[in-house]
ROSE-4610 file (N, C-alpha, C; in Angstrom, 1 decimal, always signed):
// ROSE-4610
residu = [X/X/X/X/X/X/X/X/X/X/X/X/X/X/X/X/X/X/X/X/X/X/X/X/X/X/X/X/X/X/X/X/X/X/X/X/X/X/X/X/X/X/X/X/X/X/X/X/X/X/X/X/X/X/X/X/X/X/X/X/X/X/X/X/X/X/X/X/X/X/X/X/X/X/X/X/X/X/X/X/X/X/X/X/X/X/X/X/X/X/X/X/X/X/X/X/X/X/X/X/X/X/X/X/X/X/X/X/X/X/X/X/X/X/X/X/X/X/X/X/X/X/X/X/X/X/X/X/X/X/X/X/X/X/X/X/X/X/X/X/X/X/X/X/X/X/X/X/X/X/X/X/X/X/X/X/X/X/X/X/X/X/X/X/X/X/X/X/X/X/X/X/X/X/X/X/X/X/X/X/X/X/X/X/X/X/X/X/X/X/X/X/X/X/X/X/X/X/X/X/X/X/X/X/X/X/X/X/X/X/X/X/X/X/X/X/X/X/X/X/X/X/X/X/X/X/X/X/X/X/X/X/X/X/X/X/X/X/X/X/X/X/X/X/X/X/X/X/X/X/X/X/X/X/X/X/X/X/X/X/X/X/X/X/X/X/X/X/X/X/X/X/X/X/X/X/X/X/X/X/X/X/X/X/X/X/X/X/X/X/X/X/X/X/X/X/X/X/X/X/X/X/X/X/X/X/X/X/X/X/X/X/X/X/X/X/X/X/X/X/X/X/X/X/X/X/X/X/X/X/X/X/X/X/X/X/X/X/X/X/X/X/X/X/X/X/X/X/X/X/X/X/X/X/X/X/X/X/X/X/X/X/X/X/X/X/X/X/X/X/X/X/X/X/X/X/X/X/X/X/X/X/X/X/X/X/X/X/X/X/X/X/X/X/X/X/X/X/X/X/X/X/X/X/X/X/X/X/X/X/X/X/X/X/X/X/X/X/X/X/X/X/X/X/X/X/X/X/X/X/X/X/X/X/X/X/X/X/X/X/X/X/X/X/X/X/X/X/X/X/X/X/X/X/X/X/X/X/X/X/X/X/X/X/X/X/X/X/X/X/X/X/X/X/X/X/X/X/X/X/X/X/X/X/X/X/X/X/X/X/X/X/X/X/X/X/X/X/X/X/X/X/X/X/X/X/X/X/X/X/X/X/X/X/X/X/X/X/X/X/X/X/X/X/X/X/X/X/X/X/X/X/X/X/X/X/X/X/X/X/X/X/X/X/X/X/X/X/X/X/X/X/X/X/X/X/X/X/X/X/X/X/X/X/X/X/X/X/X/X/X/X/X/X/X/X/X/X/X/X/X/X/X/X/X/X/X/X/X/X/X/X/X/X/X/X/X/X/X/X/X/X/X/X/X/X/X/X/X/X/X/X/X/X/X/X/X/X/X/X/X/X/X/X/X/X/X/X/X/X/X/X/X/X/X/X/X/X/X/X/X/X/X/X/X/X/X/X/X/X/X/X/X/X/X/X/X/X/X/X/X/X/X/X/X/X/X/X/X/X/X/X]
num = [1/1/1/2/2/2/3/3/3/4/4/4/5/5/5/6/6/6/7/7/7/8/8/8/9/9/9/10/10/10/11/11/11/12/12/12/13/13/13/14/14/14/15/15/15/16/16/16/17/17/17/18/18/18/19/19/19/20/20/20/21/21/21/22/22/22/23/23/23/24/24/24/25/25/25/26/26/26/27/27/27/28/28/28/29/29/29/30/30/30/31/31/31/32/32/32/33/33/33/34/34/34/35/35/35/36/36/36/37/37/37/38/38/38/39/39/39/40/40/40/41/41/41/42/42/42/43/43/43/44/44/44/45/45/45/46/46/46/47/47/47/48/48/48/49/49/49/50/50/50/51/51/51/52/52/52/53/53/53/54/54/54/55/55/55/56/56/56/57/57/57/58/58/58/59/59/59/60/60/60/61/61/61/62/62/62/63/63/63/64/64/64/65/65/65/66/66/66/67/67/67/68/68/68/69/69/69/70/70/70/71/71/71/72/72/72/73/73/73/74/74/74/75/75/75/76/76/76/77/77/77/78/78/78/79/79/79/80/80/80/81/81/81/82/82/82/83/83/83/84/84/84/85/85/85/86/86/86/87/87/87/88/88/88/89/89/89/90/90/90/91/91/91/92/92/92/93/93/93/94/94/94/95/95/95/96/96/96/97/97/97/98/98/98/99/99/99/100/100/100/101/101/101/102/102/102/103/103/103/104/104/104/105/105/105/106/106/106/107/107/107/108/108/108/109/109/109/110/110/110/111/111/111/112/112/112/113/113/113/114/114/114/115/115/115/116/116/116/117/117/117/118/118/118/119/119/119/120/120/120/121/121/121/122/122/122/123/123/123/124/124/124/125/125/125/126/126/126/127/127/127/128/128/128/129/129/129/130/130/130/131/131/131/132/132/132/133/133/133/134/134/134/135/135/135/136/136/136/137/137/137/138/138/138/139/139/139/140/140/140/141/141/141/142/142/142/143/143/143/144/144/144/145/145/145/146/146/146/147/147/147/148/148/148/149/149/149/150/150/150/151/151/151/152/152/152/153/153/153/154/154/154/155/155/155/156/156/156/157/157/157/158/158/158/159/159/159/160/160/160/161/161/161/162/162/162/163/163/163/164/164/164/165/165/165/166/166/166/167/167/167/168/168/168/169/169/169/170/170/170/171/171/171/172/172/172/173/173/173/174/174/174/175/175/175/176/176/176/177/177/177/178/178/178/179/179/179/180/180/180/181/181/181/182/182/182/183/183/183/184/184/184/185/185/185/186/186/186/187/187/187/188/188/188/189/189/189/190/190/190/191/191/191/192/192/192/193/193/193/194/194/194/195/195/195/196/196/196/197/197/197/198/198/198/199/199/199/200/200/200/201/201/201/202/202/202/203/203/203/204/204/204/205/205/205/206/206/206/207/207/207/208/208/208/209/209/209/210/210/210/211/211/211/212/212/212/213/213/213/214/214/214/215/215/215/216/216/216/217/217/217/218/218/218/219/219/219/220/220/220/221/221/221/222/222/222/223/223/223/224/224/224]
x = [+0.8/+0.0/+0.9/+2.1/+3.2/+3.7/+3.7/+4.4/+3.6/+2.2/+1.4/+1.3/+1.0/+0.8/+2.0/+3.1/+4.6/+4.3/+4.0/+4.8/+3.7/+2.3/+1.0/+1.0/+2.0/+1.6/+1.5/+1.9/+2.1/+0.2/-0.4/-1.5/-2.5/-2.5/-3.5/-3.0/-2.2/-2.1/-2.9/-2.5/-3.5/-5.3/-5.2/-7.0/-7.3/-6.6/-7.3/-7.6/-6.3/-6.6/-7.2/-7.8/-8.3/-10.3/-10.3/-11.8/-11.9/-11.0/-10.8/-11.6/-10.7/-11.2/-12.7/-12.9/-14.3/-15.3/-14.9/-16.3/-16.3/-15.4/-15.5/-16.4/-16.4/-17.1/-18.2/-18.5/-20.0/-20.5/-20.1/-20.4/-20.9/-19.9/-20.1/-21.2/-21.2/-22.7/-24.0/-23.8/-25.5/-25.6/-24.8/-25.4/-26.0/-27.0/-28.2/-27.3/-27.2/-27.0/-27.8/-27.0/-27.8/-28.9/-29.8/-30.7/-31.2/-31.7/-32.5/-34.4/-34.9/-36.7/-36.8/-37.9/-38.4/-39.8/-39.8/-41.3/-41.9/-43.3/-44.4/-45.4/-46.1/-47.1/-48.0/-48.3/-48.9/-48.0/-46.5/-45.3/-45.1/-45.5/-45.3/-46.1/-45.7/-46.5/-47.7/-49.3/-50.0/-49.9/-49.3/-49.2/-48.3/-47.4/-46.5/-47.1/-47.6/-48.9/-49.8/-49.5/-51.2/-52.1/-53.5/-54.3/-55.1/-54.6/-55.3/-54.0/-53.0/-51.8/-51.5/-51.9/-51.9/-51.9/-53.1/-53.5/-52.5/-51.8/-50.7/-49.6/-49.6/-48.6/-47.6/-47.6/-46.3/-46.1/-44.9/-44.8/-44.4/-43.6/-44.7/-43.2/-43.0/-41.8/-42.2/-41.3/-41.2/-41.7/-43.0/-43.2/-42.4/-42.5/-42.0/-42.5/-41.3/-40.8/-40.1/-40.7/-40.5/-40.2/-38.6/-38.7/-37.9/-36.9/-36.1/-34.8/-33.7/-32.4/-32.4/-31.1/-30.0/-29.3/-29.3/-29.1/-30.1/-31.2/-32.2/-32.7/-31.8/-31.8/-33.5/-33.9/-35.3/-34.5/-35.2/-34.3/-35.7/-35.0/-36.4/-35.9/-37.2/-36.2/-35.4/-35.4/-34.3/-32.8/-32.9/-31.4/-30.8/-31.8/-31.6/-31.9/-31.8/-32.4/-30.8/-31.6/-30.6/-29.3/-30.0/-28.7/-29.3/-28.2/-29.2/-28.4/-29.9/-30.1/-30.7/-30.4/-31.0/-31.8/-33.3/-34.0/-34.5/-34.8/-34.9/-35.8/-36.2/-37.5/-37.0/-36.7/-36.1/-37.0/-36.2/-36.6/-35.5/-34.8/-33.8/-33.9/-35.1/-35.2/-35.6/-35.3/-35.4/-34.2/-34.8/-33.7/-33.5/-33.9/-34.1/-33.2/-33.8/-33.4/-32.5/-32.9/-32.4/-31.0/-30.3/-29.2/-27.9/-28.9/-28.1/-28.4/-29.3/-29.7/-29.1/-28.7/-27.9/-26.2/-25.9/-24.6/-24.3/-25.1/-25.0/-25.6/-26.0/-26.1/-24.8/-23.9/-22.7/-21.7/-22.4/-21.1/-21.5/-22.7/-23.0/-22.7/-22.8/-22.3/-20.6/-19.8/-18.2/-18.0/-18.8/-18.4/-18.7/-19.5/-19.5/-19.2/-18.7/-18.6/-18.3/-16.9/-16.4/-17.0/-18.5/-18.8/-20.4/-20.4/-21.4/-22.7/-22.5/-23.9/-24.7/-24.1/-24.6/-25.0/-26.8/-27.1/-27.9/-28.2/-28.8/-29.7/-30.9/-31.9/-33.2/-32.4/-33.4/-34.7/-35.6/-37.1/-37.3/-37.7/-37.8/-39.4/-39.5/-41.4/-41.9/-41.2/-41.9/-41.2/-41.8/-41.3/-41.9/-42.8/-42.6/-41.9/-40.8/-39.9/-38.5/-38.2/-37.1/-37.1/-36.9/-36.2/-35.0/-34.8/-33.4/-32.7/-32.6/-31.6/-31.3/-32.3/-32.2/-31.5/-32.5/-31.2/-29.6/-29.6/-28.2/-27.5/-27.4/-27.1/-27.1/-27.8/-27.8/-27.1/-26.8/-26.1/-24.5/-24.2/-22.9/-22.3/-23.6/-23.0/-22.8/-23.5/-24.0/-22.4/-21.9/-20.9/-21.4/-23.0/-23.4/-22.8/-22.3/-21.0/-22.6/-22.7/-23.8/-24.0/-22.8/-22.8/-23.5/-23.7/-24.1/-25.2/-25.6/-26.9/-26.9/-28.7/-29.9/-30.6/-30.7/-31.9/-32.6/-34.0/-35.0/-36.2/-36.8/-38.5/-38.8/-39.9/-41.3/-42.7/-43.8/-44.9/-45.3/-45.9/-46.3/-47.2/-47.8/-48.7/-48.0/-47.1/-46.3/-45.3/-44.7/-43.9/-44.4/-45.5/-46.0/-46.9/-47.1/-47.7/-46.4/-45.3/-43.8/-43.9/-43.5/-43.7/-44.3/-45.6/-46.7/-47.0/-46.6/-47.4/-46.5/-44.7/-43.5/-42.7/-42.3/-41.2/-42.1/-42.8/-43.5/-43.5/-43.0/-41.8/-42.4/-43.6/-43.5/-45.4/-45.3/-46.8/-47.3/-49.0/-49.7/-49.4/-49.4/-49.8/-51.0/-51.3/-52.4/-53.3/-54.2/-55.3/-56.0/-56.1/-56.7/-55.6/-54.6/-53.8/-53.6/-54.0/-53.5/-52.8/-52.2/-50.9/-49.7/-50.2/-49.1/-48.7/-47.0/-46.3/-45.5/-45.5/-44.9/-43.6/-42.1/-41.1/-40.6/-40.0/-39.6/-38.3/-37.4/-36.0/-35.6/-36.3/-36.5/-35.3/-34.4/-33.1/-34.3/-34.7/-35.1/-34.1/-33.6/-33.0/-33.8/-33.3/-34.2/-33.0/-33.4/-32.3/-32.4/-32.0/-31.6/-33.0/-34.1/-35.1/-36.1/-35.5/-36.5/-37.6/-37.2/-37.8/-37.7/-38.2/-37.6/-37.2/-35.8/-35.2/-34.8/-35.0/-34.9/-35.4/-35.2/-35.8/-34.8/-34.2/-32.9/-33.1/-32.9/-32.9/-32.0/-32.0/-30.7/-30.4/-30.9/-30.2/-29.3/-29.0/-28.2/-27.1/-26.1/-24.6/-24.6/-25.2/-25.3/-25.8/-27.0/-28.3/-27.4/-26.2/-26.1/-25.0/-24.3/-23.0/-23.9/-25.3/-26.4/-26.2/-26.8/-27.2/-26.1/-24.8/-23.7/-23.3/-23.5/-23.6/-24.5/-25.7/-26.6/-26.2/-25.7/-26.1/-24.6/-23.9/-22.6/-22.9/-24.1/-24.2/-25.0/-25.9/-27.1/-25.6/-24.8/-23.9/-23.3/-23.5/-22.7/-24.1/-24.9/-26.0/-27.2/-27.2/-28.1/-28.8/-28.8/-29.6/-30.5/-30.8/-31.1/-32.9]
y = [-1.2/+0.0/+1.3/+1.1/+2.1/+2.4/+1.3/+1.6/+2.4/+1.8/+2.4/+3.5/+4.4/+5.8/+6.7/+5.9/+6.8/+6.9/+5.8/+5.7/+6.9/+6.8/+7.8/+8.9/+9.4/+10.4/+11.7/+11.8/+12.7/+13.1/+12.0/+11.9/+12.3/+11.3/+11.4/+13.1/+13.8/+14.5/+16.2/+15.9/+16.8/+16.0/+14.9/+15.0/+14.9/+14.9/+15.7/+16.7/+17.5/+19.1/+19.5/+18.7/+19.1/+19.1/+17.9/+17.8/+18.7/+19.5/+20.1/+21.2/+21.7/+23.2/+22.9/+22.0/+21.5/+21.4/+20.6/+21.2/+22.5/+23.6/+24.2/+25.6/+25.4/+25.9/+25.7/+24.0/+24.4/+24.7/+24.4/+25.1/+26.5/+26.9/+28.7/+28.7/+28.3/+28.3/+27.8/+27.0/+26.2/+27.1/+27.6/+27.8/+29.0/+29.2/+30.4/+31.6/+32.9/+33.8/+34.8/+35.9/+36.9/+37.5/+37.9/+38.7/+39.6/+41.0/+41.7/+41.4/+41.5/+41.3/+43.2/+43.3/+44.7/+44.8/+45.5/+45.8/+46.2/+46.5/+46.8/+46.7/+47.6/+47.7/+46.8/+45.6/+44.3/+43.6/+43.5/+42.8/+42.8/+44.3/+44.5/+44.5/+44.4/+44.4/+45.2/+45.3/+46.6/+47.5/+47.0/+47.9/+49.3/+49.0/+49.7/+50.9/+50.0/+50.7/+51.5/+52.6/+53.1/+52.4/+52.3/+51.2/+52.0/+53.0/+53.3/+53.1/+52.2/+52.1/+50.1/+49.6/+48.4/+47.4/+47.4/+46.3/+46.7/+47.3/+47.3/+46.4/+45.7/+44.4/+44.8/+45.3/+46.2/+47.4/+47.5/+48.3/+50.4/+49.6/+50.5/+51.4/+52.6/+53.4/+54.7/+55.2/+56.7/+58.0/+58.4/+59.3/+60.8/+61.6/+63.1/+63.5/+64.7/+65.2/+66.1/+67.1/+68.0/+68.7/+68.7/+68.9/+69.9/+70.2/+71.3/+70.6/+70.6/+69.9/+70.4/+70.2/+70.8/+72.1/+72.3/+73.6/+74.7/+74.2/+75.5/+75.4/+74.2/+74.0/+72.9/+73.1/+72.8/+71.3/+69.9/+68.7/+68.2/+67.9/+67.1/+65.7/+65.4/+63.9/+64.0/+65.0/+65.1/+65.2/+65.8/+65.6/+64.2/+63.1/+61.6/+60.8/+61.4/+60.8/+60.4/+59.4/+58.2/+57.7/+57.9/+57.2/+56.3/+55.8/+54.6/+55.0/+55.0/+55.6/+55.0/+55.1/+54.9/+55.7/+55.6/+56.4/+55.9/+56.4/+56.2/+57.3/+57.2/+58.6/+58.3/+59.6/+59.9/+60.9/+61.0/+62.6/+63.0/+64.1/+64.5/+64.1/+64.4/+64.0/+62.6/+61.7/+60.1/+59.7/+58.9/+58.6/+57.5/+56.3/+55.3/+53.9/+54.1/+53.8/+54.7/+55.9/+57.0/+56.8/+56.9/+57.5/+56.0/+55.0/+53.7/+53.6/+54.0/+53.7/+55.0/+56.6/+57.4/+56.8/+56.4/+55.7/+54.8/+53.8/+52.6/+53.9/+54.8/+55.4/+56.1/+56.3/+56.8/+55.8/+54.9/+53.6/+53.2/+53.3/+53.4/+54.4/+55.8/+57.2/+56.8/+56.4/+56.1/+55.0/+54.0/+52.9/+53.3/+54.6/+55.3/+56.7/+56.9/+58.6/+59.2/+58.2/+59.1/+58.4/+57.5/+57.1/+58.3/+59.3/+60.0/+59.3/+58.2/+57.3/+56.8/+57.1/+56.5/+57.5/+57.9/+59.1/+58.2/+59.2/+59.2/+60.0/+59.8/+60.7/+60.1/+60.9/+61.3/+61.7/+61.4/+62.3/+62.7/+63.7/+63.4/+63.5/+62.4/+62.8/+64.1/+64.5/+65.8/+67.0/+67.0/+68.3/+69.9/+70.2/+70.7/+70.9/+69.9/+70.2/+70.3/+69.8/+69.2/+70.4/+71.9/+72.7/+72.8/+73.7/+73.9/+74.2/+74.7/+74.9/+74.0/+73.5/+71.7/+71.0/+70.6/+69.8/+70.2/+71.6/+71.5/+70.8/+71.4/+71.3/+69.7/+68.8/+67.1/+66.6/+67.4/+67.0/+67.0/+68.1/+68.8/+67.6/+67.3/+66.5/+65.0/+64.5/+63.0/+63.0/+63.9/+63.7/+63.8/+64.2/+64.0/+64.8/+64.3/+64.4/+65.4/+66.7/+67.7/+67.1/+67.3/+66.4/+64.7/+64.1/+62.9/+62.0/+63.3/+62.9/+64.1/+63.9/+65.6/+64.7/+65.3/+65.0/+66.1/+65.5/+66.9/+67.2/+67.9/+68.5/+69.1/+68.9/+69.6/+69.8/+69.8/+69.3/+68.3/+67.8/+66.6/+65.7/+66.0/+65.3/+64.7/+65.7/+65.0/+63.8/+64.8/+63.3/+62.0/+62.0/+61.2/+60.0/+61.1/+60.4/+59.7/+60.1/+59.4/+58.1/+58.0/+57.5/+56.1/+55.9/+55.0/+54.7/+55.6/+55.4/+55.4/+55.7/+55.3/+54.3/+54.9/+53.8/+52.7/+52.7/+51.5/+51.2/+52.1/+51.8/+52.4/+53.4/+53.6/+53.2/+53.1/+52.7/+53.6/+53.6/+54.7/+55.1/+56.0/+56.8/+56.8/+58.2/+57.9/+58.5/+57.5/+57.9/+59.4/+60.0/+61.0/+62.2/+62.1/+63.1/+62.4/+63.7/+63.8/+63.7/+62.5/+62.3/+61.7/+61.7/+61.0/+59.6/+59.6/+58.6/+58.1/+56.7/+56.1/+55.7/+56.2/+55.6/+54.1/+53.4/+52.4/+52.0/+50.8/+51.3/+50.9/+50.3/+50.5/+51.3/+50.9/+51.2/+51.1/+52.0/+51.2/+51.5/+50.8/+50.8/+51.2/+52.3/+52.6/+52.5/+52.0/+51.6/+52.9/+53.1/+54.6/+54.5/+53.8/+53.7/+54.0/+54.3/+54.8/+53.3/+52.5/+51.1/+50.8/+50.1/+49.4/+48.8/+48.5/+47.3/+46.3/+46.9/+46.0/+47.0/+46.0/+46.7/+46.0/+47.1/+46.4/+46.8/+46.4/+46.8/+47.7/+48.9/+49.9/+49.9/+49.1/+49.0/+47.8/+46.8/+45.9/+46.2/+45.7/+45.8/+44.3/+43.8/+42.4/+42.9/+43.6/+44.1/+45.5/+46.3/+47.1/+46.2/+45.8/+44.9/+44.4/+43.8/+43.0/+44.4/+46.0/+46.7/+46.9/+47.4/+47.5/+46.4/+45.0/+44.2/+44.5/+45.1/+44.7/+46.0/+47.2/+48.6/+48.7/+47.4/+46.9/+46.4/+45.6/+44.2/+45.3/+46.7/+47.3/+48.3/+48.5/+49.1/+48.5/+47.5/+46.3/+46.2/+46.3/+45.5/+46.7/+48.0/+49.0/+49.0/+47.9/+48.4/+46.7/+45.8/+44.9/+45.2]
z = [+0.0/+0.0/+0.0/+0.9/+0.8/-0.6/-0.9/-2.4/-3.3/-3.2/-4.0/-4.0/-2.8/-2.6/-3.0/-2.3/-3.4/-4.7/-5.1/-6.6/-7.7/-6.8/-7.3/-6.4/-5.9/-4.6/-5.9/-6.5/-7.2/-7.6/-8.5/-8.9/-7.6/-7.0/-5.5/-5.2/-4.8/-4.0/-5.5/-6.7/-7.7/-7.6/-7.6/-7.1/-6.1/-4.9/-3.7/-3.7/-4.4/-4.5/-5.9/-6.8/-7.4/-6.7/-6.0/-4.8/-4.2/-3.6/-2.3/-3.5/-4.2/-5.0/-6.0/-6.5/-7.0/-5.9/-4.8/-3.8/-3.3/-3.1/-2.6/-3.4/-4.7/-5.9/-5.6/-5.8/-6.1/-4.2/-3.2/-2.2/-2.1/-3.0/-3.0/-4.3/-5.0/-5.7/-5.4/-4.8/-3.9/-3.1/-2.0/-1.0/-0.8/-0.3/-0.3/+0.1/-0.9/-0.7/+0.3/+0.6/+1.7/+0.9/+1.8/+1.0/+2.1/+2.1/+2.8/+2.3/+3.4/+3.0/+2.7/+2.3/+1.9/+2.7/+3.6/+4.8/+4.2/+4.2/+4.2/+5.2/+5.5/+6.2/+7.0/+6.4/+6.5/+6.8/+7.1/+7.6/+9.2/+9.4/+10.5/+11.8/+12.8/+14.2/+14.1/+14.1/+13.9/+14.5/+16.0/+17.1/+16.5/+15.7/+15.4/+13.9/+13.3/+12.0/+12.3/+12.0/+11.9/+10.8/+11.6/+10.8/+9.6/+8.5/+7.7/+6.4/+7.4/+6.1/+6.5/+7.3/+7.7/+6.6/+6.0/+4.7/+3.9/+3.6/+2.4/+2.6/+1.3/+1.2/+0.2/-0.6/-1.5/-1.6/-2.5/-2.6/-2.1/-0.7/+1.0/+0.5/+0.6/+0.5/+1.4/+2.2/+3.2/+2.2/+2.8/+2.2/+2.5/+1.7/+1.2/+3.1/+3.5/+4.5/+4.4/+6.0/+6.4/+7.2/+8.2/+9.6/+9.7/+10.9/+10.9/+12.1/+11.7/+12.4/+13.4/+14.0/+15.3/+14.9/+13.5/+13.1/+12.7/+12.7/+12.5/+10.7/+10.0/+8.6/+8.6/+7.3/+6.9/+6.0/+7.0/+6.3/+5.6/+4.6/+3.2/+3.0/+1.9/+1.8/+1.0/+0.3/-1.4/-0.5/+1.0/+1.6/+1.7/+1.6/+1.6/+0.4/-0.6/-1.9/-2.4/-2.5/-3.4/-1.8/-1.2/+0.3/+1.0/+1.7/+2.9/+4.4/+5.0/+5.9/+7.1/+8.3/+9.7/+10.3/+10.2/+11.1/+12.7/+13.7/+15.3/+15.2/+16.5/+17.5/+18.8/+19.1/+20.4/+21.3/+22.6/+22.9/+24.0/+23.7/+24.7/+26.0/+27.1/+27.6/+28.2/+28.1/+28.0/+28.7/+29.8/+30.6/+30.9/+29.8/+30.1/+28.6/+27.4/+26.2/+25.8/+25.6/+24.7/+24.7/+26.2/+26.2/+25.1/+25.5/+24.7/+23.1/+22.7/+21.7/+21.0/+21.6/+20.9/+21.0/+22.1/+21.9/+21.0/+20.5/+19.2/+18.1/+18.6/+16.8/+16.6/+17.6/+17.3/+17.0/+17.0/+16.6/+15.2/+14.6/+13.2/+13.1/+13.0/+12.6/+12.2/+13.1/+13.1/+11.7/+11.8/+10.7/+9.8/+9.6/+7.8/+7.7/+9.3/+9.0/+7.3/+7.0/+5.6/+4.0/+4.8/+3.4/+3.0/+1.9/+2.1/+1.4/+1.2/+0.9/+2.0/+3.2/+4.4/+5.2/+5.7/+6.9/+7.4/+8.5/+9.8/+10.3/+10.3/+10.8/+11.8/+12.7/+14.4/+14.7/+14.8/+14.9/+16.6/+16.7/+18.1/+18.4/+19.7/+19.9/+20.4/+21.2/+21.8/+21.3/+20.3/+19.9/+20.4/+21.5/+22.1/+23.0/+23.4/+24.4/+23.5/+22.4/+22.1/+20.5/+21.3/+19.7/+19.8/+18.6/+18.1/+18.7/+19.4/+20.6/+21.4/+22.0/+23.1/+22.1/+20.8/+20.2/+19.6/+19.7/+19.0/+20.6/+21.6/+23.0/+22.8/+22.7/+22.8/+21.7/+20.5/+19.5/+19.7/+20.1/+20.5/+21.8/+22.7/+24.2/+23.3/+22.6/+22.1/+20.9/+20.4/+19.3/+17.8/+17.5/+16.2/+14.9/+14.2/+13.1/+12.5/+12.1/+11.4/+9.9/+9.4/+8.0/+7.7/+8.8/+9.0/+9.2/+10.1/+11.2/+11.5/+10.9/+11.5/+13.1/+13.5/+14.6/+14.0/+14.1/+13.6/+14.5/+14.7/+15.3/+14.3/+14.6/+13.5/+14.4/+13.3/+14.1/+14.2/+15.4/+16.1/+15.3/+14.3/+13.9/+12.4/+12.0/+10.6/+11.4/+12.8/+13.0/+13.5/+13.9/+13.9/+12.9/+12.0/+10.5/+10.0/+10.0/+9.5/+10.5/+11.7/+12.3/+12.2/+11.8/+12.0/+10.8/+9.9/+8.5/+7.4/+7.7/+6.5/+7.3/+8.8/+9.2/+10.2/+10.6/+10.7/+12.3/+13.4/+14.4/+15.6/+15.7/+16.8/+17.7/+18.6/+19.1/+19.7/+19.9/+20.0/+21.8/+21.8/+23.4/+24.1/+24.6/+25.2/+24.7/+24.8/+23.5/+23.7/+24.7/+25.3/+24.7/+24.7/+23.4/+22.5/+21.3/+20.2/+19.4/+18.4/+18.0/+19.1/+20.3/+21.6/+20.8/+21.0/+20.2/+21.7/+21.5/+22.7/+21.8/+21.6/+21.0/+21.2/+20.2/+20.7/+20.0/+20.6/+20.0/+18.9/+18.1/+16.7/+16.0/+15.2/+14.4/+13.5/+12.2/+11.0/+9.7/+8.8/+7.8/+6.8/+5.9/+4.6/+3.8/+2.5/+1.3/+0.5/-0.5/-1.5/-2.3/-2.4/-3.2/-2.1/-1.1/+0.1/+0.4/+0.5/+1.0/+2.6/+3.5/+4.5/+4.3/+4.8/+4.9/+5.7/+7.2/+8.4/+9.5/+10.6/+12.4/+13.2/+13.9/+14.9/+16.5/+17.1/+18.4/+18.7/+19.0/+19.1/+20.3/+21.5/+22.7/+22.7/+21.9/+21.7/+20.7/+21.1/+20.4/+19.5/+19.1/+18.6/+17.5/+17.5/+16.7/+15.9/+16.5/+15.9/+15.0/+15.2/+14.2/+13.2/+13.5/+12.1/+11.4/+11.7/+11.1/+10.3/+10.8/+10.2/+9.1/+9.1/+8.2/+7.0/+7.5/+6.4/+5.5/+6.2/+5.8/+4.4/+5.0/+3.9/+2.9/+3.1/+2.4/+1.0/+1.6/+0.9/-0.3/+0.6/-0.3/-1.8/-1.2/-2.5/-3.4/-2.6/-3.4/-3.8/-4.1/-4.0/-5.0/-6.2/-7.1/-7.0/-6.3/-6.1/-4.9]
């Protein structure tokens, strides 16, 4: 048997390595590539839906917007057209999620600071407490890169129409006010076609590395 394998080691040791690199081919061709799902309205929890956009099963894209930053600047969606983006609902004062869920948005803000295909935008719920001035003050304490990431206020009833009826993410308050939005930690991913593309937990560091994964995976893959 000794003999044998010398006298063919030559042969044997090209079709091992010819197996070794033949399976490892079609491996890489069978096996199920990544893919992101695309939300819509009927994907998601209702709780999170407002129920006059619920029944929708395609087609669901962030409608046209209107707020005002940390700088006093009027942010639209044309500021995010054609980019992929992280939206959250905050509120300065939050002493509970907020202060974790702005720290992991500073750890996504870092892994694209210098890519300009990648933003970030903040809504806040109470935008009677949370103007331009409060938020520049929370922007300036939190590290938010201006060029990067808007936090924005507006009025209460647009952010809340965004809210419930493009990003899919936040649940109702108390029914006794008007437009009351109860935030939740909801990361949501929007792709450059203004789609949903996923829901992350922004209090987990697990959940922000997926987002960072996928927000790579949407760069390679943005016309898909």
């Amino acid at each position: 048997m000794l003999d044998f394998i010398k006298k063919y080691r030559i042969f044997i040791g090209t079709f091992l390595l010819f197996s070794i690199i033949t399976i490892s081919l079609f491996y890489n061709v069978l096996k199920p590539g990544k893919t992101l799902p695309i939300y819509n309205p009927a994907d998601v929890n209702p709780e999170l839906v407002d129920s006059t956009v619920q029944y929708i099963a395609r087609e669901h894209k962030i409608a046209d917007f209107s707020f005002t930053n940390q700088n006093g600047k009027t942010i639209t969606q044309k500021d995010y057209e054609g980019k992929i983006y992280v939206a959250d609902f905050f509120f300065t004062t939050c002493g509970s999620i907020c202060p974790i869920m702005t720290t992991n948005m500073v750890d996504v803000q870092k892994a694209f600071l210098n890519n300009p295909k990648v933003m970030l935008l903040s809504h806040t719920v109470t935008p009677e407490i949370d103007s331009v001035p409060v938020l520049k003050k929370y922007a300036l304490e939190k590290g938010v890169a201006d060029s990067k990431w808007n936090l924005v206020t507006g009025d209460k009833k647009d952010i809340y129409s965004m809210a419930r009826k493009s990003y899919l993410a936040v649940k109702l308050g108390k029914p006794s006010e008007l437009y009351d939005m109860v935030h939740t930690e909801n990361f949501v991913l929007v792709d450059a076609e203004k789609r949903v593309r996923g829901f992350y937990d922004g209090t987990k560091k697990e959940e922000i590395k997926r987002l960072i994964d996928d927000i790579n995976w949407l760069l390679e893959n943005d016309k898909k």
